[in-house]
NUMIDREN-264666 format. One record per atom (N, C-alpha, C): y, x, z. Coordinates in steps of 0.02 Angstrom, whole numbers, plus 50000, padded with zeros to 5 digits. Example, Ala and Ser with C-alpha at 12.3 -4.5 7.8 and 13.67 -1.06 7.14 Angstrom:
BEGIN
((49716; 50660; 50390))
((49775; 50615; 50390))
((49835; 50660; 50390))
((49888; 50642; 50354))
((49947; 50684; 50357))
((50002; 50645; 50394))
END
This chain:
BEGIN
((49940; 50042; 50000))
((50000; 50000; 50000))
((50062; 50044; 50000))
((50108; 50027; 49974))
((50176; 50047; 49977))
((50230; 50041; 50004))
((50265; 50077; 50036))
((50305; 50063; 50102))
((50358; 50036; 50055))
((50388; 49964; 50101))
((50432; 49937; 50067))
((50493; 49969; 50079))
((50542; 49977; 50019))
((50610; 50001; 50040))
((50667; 49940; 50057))
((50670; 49934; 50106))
((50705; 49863; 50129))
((50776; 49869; 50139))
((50792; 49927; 50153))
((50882; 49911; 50178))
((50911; 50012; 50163))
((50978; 50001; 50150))
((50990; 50074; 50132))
((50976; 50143; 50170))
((50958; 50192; 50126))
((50938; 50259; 50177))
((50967; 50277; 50230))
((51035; 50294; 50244))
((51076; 50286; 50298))
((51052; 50262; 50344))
((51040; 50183; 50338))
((50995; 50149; 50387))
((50946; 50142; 50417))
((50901; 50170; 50376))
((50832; 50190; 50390))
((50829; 50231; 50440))
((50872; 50292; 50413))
((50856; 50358; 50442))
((50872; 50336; 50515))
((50940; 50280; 50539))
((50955; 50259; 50591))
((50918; 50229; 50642))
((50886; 50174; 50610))
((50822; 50154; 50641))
((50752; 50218; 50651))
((50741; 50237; 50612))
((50676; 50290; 50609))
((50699; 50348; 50666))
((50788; 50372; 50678))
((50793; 50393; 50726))
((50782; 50358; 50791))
((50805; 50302; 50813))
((50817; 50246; 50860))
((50706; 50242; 50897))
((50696; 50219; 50831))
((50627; 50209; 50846))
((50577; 50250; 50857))
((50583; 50316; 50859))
((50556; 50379; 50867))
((50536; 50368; 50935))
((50589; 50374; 50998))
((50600; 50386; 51056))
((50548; 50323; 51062))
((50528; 50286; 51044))
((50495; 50220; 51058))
((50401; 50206; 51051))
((50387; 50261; 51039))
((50310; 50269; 50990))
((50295; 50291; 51065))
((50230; 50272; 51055))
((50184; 50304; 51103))
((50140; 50353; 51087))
((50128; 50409; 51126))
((50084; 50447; 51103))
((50031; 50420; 51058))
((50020; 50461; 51005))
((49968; 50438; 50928))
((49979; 50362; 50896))
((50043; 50345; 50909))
((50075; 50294; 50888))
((50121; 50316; 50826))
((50107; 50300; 50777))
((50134; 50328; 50695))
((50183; 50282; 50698))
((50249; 50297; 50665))
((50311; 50231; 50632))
((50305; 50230; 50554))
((50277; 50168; 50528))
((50246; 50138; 50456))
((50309; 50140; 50433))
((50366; 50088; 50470))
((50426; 50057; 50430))
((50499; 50057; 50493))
((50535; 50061; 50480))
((50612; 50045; 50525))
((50656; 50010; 50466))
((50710; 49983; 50499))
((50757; 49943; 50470))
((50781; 49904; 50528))
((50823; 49852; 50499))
((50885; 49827; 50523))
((50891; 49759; 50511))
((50907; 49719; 50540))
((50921; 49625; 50475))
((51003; 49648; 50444))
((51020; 49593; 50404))
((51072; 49576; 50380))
((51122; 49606; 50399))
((51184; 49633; 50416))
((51234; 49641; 50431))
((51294; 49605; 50384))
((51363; 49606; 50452))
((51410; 49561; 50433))
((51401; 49515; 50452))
((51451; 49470; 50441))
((51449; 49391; 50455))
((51421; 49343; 50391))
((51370; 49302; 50413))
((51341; 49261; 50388))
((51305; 49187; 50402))
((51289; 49161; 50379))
((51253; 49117; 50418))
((51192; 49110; 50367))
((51141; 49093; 50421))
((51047; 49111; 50380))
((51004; 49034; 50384))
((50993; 49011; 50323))
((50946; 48957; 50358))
((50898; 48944; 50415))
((50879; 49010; 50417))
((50838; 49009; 50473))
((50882; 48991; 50542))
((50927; 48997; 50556))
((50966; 49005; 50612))
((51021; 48891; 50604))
((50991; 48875; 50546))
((51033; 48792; 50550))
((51052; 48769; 50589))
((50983; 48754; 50642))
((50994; 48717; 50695))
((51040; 48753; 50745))
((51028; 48801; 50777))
((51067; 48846; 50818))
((51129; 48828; 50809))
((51182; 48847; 50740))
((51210; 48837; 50731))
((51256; 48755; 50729))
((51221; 48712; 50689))
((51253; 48659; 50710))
((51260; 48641; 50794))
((51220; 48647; 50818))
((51217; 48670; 50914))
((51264; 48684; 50912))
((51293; 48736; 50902))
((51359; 48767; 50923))
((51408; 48759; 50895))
((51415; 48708; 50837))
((51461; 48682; 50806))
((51487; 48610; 50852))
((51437; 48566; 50859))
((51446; 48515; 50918))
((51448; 48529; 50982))
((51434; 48579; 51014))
((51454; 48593; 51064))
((51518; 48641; 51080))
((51550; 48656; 51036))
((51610; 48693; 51035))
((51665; 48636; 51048))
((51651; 48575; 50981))
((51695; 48521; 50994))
((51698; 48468; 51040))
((51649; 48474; 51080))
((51645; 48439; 51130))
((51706; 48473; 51190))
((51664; 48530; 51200))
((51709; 48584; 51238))
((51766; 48583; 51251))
((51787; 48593; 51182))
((51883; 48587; 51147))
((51886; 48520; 51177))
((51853; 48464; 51151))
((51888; 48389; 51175))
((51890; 48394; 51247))
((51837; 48419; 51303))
((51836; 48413; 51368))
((51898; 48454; 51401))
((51908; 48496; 51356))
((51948; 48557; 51388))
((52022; 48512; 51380))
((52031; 48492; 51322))
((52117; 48476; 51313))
((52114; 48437; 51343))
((52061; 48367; 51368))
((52088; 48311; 51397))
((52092; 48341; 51477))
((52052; 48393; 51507))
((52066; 48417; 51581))
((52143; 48461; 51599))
((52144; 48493; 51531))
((52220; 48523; 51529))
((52285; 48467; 51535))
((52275; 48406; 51497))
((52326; 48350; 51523))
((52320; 48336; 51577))
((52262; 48295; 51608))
((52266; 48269; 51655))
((52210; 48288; 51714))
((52190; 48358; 51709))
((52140; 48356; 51748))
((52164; 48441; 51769))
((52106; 48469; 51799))
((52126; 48530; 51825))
((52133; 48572; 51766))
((52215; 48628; 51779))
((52210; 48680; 51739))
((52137; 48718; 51713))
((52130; 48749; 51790))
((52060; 48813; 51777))
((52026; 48792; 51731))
((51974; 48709; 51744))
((51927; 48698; 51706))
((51939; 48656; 51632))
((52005; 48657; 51613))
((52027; 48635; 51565))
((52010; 48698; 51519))
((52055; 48774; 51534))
((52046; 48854; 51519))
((51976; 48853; 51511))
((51934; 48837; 51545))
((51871; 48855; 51542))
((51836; 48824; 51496))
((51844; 48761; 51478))
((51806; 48721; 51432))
((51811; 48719; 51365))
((51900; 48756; 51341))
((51940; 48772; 51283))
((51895; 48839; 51266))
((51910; 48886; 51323))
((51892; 48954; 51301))
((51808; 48949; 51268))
((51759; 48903; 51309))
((51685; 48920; 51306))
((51680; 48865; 51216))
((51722; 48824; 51199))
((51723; 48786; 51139))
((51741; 48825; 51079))
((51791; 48894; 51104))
((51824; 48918; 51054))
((51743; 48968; 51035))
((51730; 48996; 51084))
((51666; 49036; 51083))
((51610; 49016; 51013))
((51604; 48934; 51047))
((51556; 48946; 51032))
((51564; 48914; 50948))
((51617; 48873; 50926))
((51625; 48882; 50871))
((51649; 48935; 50827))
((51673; 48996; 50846))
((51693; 49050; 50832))
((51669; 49113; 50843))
((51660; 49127; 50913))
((51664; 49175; 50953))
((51593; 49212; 50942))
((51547; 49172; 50928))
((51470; 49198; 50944))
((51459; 49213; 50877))
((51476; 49207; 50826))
((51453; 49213; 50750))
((51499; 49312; 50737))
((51566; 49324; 50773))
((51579; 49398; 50792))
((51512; 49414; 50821))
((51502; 49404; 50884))
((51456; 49430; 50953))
((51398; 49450; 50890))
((51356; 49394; 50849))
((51312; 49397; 50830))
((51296; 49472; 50794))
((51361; 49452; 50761))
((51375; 49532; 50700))
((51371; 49601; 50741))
((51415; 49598; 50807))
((51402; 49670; 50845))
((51316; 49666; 50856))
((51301; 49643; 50879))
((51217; 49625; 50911))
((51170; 49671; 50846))
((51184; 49634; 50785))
((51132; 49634; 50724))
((51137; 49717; 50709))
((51224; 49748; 50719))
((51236; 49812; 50718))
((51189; 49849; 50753))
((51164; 49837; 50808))
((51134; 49867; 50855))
((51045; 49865; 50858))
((51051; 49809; 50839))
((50967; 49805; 50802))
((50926; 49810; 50756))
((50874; 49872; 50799))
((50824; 49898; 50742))
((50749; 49856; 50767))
((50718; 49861; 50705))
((50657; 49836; 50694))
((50606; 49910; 50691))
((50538; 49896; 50687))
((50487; 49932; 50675))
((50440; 49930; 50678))
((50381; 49936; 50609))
((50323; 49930; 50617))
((50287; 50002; 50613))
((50224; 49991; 50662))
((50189; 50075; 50695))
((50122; 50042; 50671))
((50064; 50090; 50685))
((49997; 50087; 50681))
((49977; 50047; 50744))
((50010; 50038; 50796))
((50005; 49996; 50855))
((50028; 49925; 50837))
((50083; 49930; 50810))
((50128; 49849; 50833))
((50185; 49839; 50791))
((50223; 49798; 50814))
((50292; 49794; 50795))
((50330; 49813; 50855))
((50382; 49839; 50867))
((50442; 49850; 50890))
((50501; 49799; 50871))
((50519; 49783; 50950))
((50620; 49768; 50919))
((50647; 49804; 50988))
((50718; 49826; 50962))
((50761; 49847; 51009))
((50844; 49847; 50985))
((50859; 49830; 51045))
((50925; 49804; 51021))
((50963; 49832; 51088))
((51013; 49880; 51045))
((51052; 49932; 51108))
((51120; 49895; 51148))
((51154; 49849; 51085))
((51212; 49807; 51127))
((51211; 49733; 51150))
((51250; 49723; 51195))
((51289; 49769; 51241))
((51254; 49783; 51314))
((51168; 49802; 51298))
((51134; 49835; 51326))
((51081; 49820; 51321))
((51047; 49881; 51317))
((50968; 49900; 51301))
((50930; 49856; 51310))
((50869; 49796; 51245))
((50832; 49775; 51259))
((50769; 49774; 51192))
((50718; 49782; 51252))
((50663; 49811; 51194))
((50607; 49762; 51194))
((50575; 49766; 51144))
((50532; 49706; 51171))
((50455; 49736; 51113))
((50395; 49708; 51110))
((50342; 49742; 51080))
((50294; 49688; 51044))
((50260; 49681; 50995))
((50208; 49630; 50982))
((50158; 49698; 50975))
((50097; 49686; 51018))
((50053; 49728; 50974))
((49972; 49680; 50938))
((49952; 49727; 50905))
((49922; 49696; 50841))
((49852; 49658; 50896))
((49850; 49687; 50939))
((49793; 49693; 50986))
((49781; 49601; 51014))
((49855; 49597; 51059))
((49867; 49509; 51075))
((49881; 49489; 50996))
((49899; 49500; 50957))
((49886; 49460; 50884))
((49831; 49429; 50873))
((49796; 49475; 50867))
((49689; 49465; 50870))
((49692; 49414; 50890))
((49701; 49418; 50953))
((49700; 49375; 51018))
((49729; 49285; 50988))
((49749; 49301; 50946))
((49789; 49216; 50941))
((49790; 49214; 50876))
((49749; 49222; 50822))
((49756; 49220; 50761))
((49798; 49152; 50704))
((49787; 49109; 50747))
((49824; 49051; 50725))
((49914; 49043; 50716))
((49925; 49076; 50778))
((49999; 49062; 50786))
((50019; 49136; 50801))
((49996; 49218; 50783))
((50035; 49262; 50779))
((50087; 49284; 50757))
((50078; 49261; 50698))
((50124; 49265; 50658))
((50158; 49248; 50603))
((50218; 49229; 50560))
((50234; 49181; 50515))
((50283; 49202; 50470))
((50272; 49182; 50411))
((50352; 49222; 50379))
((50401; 49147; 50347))
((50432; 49166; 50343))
((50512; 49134; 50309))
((50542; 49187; 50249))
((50528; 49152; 50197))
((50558; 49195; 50165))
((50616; 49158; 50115))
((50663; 49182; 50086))
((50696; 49153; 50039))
((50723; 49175; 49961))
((50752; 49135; 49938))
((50761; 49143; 49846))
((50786; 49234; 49851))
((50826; 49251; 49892))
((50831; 49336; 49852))
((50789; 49381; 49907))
((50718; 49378; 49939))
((50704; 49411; 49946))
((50704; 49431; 50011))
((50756; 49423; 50044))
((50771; 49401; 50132))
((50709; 49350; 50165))
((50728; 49360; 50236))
((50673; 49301; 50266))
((50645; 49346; 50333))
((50618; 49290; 50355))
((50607; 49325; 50450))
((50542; 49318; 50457))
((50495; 49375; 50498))
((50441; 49358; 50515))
((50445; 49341; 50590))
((50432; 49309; 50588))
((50430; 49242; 50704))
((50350; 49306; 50709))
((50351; 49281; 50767))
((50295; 49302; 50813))
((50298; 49256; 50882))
((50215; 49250; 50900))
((50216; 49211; 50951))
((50202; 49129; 50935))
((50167; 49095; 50966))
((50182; 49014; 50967))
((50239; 48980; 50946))
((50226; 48943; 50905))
((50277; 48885; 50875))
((50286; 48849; 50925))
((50369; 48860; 50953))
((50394; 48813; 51020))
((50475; 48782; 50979))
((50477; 48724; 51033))
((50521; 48690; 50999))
((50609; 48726; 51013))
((50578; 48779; 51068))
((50630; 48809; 51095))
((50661; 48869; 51056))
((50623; 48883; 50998))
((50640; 48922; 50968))
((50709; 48899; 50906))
((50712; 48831; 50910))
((50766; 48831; 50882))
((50849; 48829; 50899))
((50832; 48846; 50972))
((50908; 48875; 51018))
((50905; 48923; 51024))
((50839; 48949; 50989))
((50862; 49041; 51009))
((50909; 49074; 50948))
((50941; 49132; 50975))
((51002; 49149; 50949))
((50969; 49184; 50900))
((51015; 49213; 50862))
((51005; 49258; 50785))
((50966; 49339; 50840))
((50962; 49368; 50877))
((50936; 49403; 50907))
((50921; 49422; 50945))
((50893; 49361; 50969))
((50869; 49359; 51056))
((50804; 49379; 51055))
((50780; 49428; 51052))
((50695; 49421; 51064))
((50688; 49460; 51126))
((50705; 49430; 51181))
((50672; 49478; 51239))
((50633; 49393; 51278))
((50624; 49331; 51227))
((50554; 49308; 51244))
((50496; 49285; 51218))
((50454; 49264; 51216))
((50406; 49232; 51183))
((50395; 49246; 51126))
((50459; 49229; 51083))
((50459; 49227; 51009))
((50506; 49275; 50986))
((50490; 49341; 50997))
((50526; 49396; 50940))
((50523; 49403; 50892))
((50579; 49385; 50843))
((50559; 49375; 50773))
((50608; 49452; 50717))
((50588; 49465; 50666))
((50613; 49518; 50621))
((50657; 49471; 50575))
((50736; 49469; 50597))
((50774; 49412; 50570))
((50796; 49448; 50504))
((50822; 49410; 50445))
((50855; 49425; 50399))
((50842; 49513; 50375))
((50775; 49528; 50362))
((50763; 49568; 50338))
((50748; 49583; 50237))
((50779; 49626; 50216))
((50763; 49615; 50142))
((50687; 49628; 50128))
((50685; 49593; 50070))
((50586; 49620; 50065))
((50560; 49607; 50099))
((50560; 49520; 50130))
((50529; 49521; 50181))
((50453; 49525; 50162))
((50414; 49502; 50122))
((50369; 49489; 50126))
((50313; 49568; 50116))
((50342; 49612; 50071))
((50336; 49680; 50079))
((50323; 49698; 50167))
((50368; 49696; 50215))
((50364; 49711; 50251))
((50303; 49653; 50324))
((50294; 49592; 50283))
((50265; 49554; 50308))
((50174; 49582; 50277))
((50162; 49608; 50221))
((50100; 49628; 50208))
((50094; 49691; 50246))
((50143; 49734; 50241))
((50124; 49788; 50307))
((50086; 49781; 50365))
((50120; 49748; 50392))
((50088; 49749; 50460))
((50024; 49696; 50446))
((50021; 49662; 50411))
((49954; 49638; 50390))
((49907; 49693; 50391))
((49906; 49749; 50330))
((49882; 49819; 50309))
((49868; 49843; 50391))
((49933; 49859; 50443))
((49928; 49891; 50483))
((49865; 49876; 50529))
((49886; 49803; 50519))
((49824; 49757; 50584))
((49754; 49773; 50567))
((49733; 49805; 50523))
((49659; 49809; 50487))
((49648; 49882; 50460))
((49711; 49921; 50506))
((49682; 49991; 50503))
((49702; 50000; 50411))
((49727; 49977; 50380))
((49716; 50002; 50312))
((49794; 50038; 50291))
((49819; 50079; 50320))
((49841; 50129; 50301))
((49850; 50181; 50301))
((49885; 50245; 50262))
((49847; 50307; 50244))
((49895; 50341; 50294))
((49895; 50408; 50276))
((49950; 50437; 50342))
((49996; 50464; 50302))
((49994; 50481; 50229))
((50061; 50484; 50173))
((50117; 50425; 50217))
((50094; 50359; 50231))
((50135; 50318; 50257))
((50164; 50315; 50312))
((50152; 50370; 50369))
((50174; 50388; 50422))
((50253; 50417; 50415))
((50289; 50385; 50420))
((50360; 50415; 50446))
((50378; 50458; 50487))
((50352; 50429; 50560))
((50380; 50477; 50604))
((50314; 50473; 50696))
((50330; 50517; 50705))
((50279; 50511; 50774))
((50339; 50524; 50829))
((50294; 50530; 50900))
((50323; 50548; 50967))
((50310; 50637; 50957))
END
């Protein structure tokens, strides 16, 4: 199989540095990368979003009517958390995505995401076995983009943010080639790759 080239060298090298420190002894790195960068919005992420489109304007409405006639503080408070979240979190998102690398090893997948502080999280191929039905899933779309989920299909996964995976369901968001990178770790799970494909070790 052929290692997919998913996102520019620069980046690679960024992640493949990032993810180094992360391998476990005789733990090989197959693939690194990054999702999307910039501001965007992803089908995968709809629901979330309208969430935070109606709950921004709620916010705003709660906030101005407490600013007339109700308490300052929680008037400030209800404006500010409305402005957020129709605005505010789609920035946040973009610093976040900056900060997050992906990675597939001869063990597992990797995610880690450095801002605005360190969180790492692991699928290995091992609990995959373990649940063959609901390990794992891809999303893919018309140019090539698309997310692989991990973990059980919960209904809770559609409040989770563009890069929250420190639960249940860590997913590889807005990655190019996804499906390239979705047969990988297929390859990986069954032992079928060579060590030409080894990137990088501990």
């Amino acid at each position: 199989m052929q290692l997919p080239n998913t996102i520019p060298t620069s980046a690679t090298k960024d992640s493949v540095a990032v993810m180094r420190s992360e391998l476990d002894r005789g733990e090989f790195l197959l693939w690194a990368g990054q999702p999307r960068q910039g501001l965007f919005l992803s089908p995968d992420d709809a629901f979330a979003t309208v969430w935070n489109l109606v709950f921004g304007a709620i916010g705003i409405f709660i906030g101005l009517q407490a600013l007339i006639s109700g308490p300052l503080f929680f008037g400030i408070l209800f404006v500010a958390g409305g402005l957020y979240a129709l605005a505010g979190s789609f920035f946040v998102e973009s610093r976040v995505r900056a900060d997050t690398h992906y990675a597939v090893t001869t063990d597992g997948v990797i995610f880690v995401t450095l801002w605005p502080w360190k969180r790492l999280n692991f699928v290995t191929y091992r609990s995959m076995a373990a649940n063959p039905n609901d390990s794992m899933r891809l999303r893919e779309h018309a140019d090539g983009r698309g997310t692989i989920e991990f973990g059980p299909k919960s209904w809770k996964t559609l409040f989770q943010s563009n890069q929250d995976n420190a639960g249940t369901n860590p997913a590889m968001k807005s990655i190019a080639n996804v499906s390239d990178v979705y047969a990988l770790i297929q390859a990986a799970q069954h032992h079928d790759v060579r060590p030409s494909q080894y990137l990088a070790s501990r």
